[in-house]
mmCIF file of the N, C-alpha and C atoms, coordinates in Angstrom:
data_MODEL
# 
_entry.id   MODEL 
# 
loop_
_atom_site.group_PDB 
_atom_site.id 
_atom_site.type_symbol 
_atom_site.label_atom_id 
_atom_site.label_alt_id 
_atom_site.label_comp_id 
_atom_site.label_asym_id 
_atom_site.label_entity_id 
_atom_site.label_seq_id 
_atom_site.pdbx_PDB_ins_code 
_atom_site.Cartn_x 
_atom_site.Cartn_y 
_atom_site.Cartn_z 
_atom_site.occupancy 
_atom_site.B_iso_or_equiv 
_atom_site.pdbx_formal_charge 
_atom_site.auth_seq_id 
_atom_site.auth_comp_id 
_atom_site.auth_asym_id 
_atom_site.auth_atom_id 
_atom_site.pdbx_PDB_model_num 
ATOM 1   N N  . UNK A 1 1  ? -15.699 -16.564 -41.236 1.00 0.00 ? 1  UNK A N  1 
ATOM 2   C CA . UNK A 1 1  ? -16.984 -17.086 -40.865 1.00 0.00 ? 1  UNK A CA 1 
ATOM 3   C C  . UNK A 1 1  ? -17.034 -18.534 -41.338 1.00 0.00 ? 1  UNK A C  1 
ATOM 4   N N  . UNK A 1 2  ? -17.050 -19.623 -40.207 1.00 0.00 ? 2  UNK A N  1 
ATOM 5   C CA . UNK A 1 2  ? -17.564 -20.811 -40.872 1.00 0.00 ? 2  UNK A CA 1 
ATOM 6   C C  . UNK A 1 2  ? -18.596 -21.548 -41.435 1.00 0.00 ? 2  UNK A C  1 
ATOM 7   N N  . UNK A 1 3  ? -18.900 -22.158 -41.994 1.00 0.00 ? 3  UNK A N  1 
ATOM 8   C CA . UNK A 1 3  ? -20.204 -22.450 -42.197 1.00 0.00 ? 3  UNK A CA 1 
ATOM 9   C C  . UNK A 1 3  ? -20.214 -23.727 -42.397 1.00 0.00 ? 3  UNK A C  1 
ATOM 10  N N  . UNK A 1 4  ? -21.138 -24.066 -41.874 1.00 0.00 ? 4  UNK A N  1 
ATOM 11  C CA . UNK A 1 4  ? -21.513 -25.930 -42.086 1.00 0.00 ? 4  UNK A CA 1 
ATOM 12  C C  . UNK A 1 4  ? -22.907 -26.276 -42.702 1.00 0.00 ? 4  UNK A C  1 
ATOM 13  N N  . UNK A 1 5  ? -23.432 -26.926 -43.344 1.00 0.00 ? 5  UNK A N  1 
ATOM 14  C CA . UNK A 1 5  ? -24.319 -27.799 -44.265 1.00 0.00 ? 5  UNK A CA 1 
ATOM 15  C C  . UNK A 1 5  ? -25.279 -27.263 -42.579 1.00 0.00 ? 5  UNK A C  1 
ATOM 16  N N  . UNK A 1 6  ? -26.399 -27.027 -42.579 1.00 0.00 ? 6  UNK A N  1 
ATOM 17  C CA . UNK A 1 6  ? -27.432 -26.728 -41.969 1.00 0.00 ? 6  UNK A CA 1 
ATOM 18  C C  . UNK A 1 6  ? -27.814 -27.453 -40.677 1.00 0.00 ? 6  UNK A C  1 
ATOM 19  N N  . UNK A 1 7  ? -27.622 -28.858 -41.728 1.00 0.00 ? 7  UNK A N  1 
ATOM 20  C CA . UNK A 1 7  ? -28.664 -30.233 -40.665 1.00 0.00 ? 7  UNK A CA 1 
ATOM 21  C C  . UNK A 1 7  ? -27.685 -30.614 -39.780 1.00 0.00 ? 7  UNK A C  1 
ATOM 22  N N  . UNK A 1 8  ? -26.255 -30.549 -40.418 1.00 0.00 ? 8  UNK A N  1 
ATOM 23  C CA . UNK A 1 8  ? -24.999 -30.979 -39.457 1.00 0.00 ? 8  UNK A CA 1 
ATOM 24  C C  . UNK A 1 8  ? -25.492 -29.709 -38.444 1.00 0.00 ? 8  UNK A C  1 
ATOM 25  N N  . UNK A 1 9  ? -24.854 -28.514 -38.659 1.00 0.00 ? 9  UNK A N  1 
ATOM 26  C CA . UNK A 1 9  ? -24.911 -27.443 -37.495 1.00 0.00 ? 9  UNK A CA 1 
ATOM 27  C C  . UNK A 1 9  ? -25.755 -27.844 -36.309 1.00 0.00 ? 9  UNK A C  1 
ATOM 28  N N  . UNK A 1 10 ? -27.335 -28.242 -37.020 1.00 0.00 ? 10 UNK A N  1 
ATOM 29  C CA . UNK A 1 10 ? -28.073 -28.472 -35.392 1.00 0.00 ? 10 UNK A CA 1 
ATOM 30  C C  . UNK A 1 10 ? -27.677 -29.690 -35.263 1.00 0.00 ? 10 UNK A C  1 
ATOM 31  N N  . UNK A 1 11 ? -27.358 -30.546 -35.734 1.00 0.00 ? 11 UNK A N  1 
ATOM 32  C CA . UNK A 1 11 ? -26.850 -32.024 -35.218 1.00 0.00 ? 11 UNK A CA 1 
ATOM 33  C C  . UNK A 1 11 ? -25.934 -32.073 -33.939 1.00 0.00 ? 11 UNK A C  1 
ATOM 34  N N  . UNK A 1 12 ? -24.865 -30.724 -34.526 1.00 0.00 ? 12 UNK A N  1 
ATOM 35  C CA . UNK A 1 12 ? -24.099 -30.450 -33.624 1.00 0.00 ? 12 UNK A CA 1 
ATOM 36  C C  . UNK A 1 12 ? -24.354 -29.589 -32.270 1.00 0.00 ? 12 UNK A C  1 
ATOM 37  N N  . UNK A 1 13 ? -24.918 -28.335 -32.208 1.00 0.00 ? 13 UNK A N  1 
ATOM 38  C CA . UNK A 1 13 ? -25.740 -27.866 -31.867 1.00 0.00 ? 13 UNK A CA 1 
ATOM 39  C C  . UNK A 1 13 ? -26.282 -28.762 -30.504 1.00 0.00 ? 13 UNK A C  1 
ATOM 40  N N  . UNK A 1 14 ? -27.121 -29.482 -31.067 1.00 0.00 ? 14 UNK A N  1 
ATOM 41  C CA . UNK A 1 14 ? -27.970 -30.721 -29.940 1.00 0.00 ? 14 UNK A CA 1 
ATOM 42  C C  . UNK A 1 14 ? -27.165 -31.474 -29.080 1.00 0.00 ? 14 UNK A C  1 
ATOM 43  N N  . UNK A 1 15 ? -26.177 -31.921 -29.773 1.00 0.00 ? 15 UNK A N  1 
ATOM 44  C CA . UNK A 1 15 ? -25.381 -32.910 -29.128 1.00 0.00 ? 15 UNK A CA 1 
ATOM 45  C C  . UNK A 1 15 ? -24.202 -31.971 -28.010 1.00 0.00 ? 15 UNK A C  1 
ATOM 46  N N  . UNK A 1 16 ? -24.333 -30.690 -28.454 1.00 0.00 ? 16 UNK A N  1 
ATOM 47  C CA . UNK A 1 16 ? -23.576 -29.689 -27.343 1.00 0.00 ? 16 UNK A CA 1 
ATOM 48  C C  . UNK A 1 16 ? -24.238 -29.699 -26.233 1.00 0.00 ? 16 UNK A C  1 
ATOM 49  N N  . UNK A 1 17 ? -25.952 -29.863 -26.573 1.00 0.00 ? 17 UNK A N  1 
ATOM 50  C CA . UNK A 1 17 ? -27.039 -29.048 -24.949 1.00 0.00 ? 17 UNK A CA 1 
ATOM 51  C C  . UNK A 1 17 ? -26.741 -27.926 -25.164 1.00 0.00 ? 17 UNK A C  1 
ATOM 52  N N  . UNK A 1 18 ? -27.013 -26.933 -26.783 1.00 0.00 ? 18 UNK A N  1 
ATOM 53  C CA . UNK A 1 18 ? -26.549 -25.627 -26.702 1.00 0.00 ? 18 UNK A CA 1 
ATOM 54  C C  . UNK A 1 18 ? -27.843 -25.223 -27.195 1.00 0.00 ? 18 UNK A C  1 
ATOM 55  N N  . UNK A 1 19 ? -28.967 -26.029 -27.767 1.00 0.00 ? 19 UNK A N  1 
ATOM 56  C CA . UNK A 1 19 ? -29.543 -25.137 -28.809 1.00 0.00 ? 19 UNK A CA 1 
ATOM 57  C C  . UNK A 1 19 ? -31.158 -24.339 -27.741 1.00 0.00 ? 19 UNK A C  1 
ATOM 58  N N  . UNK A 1 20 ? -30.810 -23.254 -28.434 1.00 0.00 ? 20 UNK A N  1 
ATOM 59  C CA . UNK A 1 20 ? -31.415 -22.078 -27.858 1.00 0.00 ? 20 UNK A CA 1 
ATOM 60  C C  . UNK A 1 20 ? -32.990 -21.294 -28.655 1.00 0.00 ? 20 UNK A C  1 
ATOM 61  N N  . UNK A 1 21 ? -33.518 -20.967 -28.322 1.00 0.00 ? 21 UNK A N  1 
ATOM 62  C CA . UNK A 1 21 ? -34.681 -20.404 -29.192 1.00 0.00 ? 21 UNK A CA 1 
ATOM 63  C C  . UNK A 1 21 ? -34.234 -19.799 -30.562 1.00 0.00 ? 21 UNK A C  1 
ATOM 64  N N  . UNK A 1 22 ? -33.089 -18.978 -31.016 1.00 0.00 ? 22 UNK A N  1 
ATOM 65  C CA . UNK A 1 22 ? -33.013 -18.522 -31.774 1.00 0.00 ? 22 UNK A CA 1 
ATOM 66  C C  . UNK A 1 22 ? -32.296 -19.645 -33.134 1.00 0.00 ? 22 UNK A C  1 
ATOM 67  N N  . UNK A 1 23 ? -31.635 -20.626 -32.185 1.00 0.00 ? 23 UNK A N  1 
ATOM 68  C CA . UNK A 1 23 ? -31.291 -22.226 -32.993 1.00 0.00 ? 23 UNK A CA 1 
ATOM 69  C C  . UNK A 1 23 ? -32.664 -22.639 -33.306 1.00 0.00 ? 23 UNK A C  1 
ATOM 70  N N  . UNK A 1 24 ? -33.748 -22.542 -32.714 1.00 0.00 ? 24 UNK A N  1 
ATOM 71  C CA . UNK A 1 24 ? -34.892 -23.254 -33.418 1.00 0.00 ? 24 UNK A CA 1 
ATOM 72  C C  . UNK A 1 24 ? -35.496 -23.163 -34.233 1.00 0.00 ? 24 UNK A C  1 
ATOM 73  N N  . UNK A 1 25 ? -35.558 -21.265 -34.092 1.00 0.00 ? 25 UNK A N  1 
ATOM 74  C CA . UNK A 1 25 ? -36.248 -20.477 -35.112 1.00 0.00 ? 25 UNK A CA 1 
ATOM 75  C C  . UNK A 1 25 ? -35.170 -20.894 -36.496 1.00 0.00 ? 25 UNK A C  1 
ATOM 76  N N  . UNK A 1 26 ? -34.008 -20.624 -36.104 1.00 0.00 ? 26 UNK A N  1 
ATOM 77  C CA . UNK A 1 26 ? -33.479 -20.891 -37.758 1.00 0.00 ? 26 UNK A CA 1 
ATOM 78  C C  . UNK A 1 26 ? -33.338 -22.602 -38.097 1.00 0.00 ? 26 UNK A C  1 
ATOM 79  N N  . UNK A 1 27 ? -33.186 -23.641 -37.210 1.00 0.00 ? 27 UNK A N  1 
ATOM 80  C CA . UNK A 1 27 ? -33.807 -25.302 -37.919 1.00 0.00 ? 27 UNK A CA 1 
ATOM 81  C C  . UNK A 1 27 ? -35.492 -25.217 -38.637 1.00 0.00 ? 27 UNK A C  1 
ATOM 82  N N  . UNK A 1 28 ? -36.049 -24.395 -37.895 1.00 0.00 ? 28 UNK A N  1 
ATOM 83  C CA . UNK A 1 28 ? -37.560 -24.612 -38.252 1.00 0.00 ? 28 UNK A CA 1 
ATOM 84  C C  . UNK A 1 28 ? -37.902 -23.438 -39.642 1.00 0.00 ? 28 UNK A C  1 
ATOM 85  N N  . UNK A 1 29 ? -36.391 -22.567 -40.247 1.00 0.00 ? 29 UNK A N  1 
ATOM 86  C CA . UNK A 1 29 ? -36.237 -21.527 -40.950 1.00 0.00 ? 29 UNK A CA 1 
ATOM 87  C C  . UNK A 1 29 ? -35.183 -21.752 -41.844 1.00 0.00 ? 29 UNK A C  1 
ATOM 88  N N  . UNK A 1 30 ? -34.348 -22.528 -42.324 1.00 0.00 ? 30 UNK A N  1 
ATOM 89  C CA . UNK A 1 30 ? -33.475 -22.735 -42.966 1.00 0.00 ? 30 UNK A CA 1 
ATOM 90  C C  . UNK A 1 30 ? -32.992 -21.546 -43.425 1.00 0.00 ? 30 UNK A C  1 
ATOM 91  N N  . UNK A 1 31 ? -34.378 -20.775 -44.425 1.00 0.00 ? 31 UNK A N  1 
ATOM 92  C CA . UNK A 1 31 ? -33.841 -19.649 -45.032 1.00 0.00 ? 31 UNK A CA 1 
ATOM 93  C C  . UNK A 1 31 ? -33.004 -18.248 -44.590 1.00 0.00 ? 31 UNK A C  1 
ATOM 94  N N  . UNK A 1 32 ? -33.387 -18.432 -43.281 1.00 0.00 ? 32 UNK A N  1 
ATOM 95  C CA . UNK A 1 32 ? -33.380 -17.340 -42.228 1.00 0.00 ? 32 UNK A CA 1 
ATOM 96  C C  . UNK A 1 32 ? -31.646 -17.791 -41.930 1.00 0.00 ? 32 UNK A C  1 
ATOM 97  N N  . UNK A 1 33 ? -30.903 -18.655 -41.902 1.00 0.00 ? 33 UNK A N  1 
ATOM 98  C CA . UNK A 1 33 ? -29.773 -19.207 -41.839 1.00 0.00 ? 33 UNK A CA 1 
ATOM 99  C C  . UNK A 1 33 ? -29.309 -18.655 -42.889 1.00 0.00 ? 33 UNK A C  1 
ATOM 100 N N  . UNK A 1 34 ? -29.630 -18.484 -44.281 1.00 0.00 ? 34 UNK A N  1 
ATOM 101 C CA . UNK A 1 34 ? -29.038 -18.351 -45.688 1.00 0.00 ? 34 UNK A CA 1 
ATOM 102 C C  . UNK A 1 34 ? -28.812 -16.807 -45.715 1.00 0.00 ? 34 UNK A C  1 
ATOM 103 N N  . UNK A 1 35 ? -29.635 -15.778 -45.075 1.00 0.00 ? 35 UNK A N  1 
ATOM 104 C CA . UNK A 1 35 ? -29.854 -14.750 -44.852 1.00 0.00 ? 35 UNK A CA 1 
ATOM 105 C C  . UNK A 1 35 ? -28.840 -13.915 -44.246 1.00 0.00 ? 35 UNK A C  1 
ATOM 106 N N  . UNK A 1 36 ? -28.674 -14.919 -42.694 1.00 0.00 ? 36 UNK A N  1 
ATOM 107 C CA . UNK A 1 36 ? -27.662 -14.101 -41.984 1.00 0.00 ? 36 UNK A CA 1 
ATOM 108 C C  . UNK A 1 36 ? -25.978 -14.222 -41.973 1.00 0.00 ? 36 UNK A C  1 
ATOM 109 N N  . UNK A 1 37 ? -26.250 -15.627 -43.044 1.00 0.00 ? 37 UNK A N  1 
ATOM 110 C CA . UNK A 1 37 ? -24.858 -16.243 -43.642 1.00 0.00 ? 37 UNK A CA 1 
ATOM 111 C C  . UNK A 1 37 ? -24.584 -15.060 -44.946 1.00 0.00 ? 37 UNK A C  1 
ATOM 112 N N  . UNK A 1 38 ? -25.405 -14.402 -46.064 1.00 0.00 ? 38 UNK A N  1 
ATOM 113 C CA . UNK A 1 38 ? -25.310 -13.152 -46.772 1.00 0.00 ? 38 UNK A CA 1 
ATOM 114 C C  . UNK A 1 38 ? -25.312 -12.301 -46.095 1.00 0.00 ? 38 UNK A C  1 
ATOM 115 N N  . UNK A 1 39 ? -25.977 -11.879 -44.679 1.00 0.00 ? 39 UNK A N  1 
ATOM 116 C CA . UNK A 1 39 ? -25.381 -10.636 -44.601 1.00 0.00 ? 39 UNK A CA 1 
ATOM 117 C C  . UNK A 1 39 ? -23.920 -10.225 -43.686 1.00 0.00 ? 39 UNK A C  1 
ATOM 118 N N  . UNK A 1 40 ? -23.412 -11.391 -43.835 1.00 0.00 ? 40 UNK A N  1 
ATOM 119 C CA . UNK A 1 40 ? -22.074 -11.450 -42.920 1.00 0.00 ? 40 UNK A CA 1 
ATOM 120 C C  . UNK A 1 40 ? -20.919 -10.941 -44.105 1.00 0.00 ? 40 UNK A C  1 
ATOM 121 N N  . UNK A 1 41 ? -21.216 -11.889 -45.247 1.00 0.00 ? 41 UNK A N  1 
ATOM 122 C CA . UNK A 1 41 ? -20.528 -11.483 -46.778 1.00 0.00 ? 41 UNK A CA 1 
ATOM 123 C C  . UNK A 1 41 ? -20.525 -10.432 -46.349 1.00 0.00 ? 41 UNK A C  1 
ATOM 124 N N  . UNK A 1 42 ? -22.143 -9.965  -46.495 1.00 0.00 ? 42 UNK A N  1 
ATOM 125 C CA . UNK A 1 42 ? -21.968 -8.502  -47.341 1.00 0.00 ? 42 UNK A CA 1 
ATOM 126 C C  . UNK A 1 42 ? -21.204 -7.479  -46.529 1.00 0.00 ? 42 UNK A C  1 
ATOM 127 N N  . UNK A 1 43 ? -21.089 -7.932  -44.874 1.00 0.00 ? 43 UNK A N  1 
ATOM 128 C CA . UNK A 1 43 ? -20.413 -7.204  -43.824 1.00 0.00 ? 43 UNK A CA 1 
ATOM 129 C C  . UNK A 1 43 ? -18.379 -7.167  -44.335 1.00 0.00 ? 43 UNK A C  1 
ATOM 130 N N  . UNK A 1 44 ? -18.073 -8.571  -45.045 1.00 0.00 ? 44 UNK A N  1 
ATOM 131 C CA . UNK A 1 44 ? -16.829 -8.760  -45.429 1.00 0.00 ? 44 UNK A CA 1 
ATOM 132 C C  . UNK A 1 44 ? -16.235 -9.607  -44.867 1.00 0.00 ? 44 UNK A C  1 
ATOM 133 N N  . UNK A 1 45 ? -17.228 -10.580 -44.419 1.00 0.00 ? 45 UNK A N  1 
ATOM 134 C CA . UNK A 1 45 ? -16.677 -11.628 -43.460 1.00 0.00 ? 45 UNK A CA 1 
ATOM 135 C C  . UNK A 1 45 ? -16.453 -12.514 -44.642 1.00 0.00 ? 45 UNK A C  1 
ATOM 136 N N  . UNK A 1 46 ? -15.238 -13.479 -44.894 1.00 0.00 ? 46 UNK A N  1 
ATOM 137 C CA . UNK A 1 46 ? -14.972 -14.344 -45.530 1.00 0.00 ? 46 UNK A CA 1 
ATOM 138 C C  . UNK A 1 46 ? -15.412 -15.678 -45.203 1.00 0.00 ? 46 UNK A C  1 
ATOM 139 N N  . UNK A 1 47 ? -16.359 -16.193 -46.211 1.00 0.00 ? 47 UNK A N  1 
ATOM 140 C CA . UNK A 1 47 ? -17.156 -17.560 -45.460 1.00 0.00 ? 47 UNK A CA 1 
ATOM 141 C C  . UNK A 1 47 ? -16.074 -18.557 -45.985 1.00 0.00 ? 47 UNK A C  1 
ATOM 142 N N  . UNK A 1 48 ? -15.871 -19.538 -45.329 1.00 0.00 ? 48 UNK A N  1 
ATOM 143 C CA . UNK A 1 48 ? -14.845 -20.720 -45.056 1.00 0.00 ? 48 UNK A CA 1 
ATOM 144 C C  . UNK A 1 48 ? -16.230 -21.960 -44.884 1.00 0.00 ? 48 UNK A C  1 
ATOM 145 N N  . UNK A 1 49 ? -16.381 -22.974 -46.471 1.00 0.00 ? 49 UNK A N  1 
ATOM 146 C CA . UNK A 1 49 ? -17.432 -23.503 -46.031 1.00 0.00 ? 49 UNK A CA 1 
ATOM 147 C C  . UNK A 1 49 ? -16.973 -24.646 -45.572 1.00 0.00 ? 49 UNK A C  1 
ATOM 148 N N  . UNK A 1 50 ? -17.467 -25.136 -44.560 1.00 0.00 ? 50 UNK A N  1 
ATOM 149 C CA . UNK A 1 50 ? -17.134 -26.867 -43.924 1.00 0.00 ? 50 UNK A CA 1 
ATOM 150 C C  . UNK A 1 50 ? -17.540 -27.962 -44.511 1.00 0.00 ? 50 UNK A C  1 
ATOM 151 N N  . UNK A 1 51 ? -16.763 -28.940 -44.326 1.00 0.00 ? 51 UNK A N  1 
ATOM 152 C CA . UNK A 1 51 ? -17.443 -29.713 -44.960 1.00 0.00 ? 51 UNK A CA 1 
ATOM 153 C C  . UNK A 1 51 ? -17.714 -30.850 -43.692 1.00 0.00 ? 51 UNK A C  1 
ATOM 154 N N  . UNK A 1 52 ? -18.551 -31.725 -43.552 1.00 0.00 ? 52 UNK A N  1 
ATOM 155 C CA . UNK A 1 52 ? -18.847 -32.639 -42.146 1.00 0.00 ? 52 UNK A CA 1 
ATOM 156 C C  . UNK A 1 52 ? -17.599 -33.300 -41.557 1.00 0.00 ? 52 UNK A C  1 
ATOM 157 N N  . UNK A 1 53 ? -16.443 -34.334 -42.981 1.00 0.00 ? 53 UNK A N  1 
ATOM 158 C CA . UNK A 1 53 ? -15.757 -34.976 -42.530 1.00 0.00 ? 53 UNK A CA 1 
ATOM 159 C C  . UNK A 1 53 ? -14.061 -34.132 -42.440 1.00 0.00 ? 53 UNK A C  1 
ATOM 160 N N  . UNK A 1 54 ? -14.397 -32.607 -42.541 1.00 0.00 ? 54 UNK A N  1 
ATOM 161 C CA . UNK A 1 54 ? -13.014 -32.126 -42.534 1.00 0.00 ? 54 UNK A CA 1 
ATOM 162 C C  . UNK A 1 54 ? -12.743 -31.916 -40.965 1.00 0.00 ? 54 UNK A C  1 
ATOM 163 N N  . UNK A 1 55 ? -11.161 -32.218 -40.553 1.00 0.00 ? 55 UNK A N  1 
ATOM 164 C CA . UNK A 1 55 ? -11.146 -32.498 -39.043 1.00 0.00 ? 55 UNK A CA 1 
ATOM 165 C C  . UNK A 1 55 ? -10.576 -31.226 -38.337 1.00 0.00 ? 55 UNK A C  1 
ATOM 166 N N  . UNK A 1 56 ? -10.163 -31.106 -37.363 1.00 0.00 ? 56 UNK A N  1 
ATOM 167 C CA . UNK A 1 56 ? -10.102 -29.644 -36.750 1.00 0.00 ? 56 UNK A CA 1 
ATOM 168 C C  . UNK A 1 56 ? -8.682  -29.105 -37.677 1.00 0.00 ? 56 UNK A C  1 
ATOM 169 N N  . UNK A 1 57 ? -8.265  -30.039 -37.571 1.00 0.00 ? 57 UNK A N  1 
ATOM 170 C CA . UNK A 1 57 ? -6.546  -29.651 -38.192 1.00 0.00 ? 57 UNK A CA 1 
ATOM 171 C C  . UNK A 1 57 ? -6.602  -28.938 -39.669 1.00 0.00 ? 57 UNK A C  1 
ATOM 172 N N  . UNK A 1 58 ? -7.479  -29.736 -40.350 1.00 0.00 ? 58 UNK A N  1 
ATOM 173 C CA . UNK A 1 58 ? -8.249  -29.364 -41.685 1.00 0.00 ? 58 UNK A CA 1 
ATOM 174 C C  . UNK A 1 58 ? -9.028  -27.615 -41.714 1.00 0.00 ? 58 UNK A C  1 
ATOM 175 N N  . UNK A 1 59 ? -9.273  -27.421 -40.462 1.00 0.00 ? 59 UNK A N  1 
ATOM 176 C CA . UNK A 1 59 ? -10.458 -26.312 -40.531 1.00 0.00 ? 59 UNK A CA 1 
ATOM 177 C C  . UNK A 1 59 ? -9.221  -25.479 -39.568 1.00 0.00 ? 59 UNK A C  1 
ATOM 178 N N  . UNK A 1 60 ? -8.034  -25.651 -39.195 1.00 0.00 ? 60 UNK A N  1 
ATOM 179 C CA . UNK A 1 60 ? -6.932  -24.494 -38.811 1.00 0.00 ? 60 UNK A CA 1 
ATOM 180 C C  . UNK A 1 60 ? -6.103  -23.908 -39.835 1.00 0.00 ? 60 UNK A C  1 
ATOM 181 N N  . UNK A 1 61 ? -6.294  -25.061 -40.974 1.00 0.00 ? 61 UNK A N  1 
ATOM 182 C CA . UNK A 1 61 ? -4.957  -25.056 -41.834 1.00 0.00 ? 61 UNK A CA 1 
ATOM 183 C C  . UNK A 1 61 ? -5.954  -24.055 -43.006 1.00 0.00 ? 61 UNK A C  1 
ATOM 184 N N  . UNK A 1 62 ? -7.296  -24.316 -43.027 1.00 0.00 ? 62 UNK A N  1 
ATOM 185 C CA . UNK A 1 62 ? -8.113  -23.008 -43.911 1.00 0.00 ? 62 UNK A CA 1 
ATOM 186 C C  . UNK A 1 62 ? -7.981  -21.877 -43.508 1.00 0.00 ? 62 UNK A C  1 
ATOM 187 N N  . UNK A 1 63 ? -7.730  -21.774 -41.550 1.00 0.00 ? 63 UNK A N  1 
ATOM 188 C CA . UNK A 1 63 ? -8.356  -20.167 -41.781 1.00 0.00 ? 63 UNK A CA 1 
ATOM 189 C C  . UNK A 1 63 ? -7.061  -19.687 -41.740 1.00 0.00 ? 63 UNK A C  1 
ATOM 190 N N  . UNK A 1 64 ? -5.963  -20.382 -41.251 1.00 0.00 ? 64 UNK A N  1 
ATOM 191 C CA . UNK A 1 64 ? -4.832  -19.704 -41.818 1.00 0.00 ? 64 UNK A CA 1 
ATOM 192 C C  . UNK A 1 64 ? -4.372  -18.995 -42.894 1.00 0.00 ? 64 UNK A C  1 
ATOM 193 N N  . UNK A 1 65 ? -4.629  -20.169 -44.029 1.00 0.00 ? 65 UNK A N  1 
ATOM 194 C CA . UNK A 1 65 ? -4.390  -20.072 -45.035 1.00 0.00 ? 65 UNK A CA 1 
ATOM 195 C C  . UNK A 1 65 ? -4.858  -18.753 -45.573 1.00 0.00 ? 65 UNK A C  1 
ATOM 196 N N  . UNK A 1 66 ? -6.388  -18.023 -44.844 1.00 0.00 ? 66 UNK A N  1 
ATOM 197 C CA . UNK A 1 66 ? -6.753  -16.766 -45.156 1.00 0.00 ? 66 UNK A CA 1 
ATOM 198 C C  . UNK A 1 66 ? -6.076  -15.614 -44.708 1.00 0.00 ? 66 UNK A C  1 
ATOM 199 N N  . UNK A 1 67 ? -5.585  -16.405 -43.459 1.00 0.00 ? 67 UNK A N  1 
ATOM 200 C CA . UNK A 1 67 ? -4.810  -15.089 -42.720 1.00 0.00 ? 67 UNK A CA 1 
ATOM 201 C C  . UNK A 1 67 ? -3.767  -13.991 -42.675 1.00 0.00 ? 67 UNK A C  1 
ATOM 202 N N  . UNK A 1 68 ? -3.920  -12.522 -43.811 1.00 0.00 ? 68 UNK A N  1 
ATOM 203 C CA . UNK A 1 68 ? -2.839  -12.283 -43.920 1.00 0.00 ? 68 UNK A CA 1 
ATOM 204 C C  . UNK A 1 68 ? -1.327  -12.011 -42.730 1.00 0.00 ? 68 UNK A C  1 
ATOM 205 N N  . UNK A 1 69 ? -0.388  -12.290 -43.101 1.00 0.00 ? 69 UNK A N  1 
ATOM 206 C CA . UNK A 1 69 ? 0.494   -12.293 -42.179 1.00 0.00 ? 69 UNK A CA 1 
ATOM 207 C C  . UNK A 1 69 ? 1.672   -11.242 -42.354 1.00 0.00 ? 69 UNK A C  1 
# 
């Protein structure tokens, strides 16, 4: 599971032409973001957090790195 800093996500988000009612509810909800980011944990999803300036190559070479092989 990736995760990015909040304000980036809809930054990004916007600049796709993706964001959708349920993108609004969680910009206008932050917490509601924090929520479904714990209950993914608690599902066993391994969060991989982003950081803004890490580049795609950066964010292949993480989830690898999780990936058992």
């Amino acid at each position: 599971m990736l995760i990015l800093d909040n304000d980036e996500r809809i930054s990004r988000i916007i600049k796709r032409g993706n964001m959708n009612e349920e993108e609004i509810l969680v910009n206008n909800n932050p917490i509601i973001s924090d929520r479904i980011n714990a209950f993914y944990i608690k599902l066993g999803c391994i969060p991989l957090y982003i950081k803004n300036e890490d580049s795609p190559e950066d964010i292949l070479n993480m989830i690898m790195s999780h990936i058992e092989l």
